[in-house]
N, C-alpha and C positions, 0 to 999 in steps of 0.2 A: 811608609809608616813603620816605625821601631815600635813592635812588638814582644813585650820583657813578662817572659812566664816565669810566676816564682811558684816555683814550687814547696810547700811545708810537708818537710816530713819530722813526723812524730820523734819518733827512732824505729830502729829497725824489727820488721813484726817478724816473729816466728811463723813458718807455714801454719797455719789453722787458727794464729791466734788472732786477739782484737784489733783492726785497723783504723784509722781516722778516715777523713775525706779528702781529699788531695782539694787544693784550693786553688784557680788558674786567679791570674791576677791580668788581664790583655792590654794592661794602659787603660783605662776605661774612666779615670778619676773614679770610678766607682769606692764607695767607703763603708766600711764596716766599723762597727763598734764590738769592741772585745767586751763582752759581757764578766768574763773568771776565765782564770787560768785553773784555779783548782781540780785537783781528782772529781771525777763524777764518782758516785755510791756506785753506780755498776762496775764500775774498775778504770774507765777508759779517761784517760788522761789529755786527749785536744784540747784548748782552748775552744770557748761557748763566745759567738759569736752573732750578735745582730741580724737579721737579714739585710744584706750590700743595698745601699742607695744610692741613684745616681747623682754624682755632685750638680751638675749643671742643673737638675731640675729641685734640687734641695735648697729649701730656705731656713735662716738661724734664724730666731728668736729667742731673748734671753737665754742663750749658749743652747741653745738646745736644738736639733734639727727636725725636718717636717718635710714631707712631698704634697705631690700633686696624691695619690694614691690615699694619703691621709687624711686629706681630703673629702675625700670620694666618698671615705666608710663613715664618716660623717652625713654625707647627701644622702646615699642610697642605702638609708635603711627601711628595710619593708615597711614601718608605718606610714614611712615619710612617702611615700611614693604612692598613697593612695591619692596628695594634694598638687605631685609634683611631676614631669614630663621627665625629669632623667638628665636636663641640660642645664646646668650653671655654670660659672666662671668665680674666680677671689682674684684680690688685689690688698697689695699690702702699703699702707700706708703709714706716713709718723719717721724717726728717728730712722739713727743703723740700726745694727745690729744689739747696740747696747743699751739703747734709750726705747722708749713706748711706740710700739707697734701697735696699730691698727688695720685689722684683718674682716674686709667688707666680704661677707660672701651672699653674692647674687642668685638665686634657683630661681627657675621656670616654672608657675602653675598650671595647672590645667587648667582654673577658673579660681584667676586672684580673688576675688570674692569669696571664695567659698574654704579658700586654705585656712587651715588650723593650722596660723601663724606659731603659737606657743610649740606647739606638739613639735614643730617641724623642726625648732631653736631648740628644745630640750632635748629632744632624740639626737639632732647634729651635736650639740655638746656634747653628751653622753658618750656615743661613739668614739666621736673627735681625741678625747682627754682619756679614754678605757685604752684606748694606744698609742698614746702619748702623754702621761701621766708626771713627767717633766715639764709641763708645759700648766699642768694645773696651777701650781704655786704660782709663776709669772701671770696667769689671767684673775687669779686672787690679790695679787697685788698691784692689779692695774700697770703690768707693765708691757701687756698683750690684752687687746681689747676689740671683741669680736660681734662686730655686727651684721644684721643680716636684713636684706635688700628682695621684698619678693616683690618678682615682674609679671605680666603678661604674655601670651606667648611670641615671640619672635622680639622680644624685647630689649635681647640681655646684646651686649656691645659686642661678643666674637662675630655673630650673625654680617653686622655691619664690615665685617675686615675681611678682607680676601688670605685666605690662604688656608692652614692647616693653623685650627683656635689652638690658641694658649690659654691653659686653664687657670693660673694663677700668674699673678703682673704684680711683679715686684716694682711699688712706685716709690719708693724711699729714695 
């Protein structure tokens, strides 16, 4: 396996003075998004960059990108988890990349009956679009459209598949 370190440096620091963070790069497809290049107010001069996502687990909608993790902070947030087990699964349905995405996401009740369906859909939005906020405009103009699927326990389809579950299934 060719492994290619690239290393950024700034320019050259004086002993004592401000340094940046050296950046490994291992082949990973891993991707960043350069946020500015601009001076920081404190003085320090790096490029502000995204936290690196892993390509293979990253999906585009309306030019914009999303993980499994993005996901996540959607599901699990404290309120939701007084209705929910912790387990769901998404699948992406509709168009490529360019056309209407449909984004089903399945969570697990403790007692489908009793879930505060609303709360669970507003808090997951909420979440969802507070870190991903590129992605709002596309779900306001119906070019991403997000609905939600609540099951019973041992319900959701990873259960049924042998292996290590995949959390989101890109079915486009």
């Amino acid at each position: 396996m060719d492994l290619k370190i690239l290393f950024i440096l700034i320019s050259m620091i004086p002993i004592g003075g401000k340094c940046g963070t050296l950046l490994l790069n291992y082949d990973t497809e891993d991707t960043a998004i350069v946020i500015t290049r601009d001076r920081c107010p404190c003085g320090r001069t790096h490029m502000k960059i995204v936290n690196p996502q892993r390509e293979s687990e990253t999906f585009w909608v309306a030019e914009s990108p999303f993980n499994r993790v993005d996901v996540e902070r959607g599901v699990f947030q404290r309120e939701n988890m007084e209705y929910l087990t912790g387990e769901y699964e998404a699948f992406l349905y509709g168009g490529d990349d360019e056309g209407e995405t449909t984004m089903r996401v399945s969570v697990e009740c403790l007692d489908k009956e009793k879930c505060d369906r609303k709360a669970v859909e507003k808090n997951f939005l909420r979440a969802f679009f507070n870190h991903k906020p590129q992605l709002i405009e596309a779900y306001n103009d119906e070019v991403l459209t997000i609905i939600f699927n609540f099951v019973g326990l041992k319900d959701l389809e990873l259960y049924r598949i042998k292996g290590r579950p995949k959390r989101i299934v890109d079915r486009r």
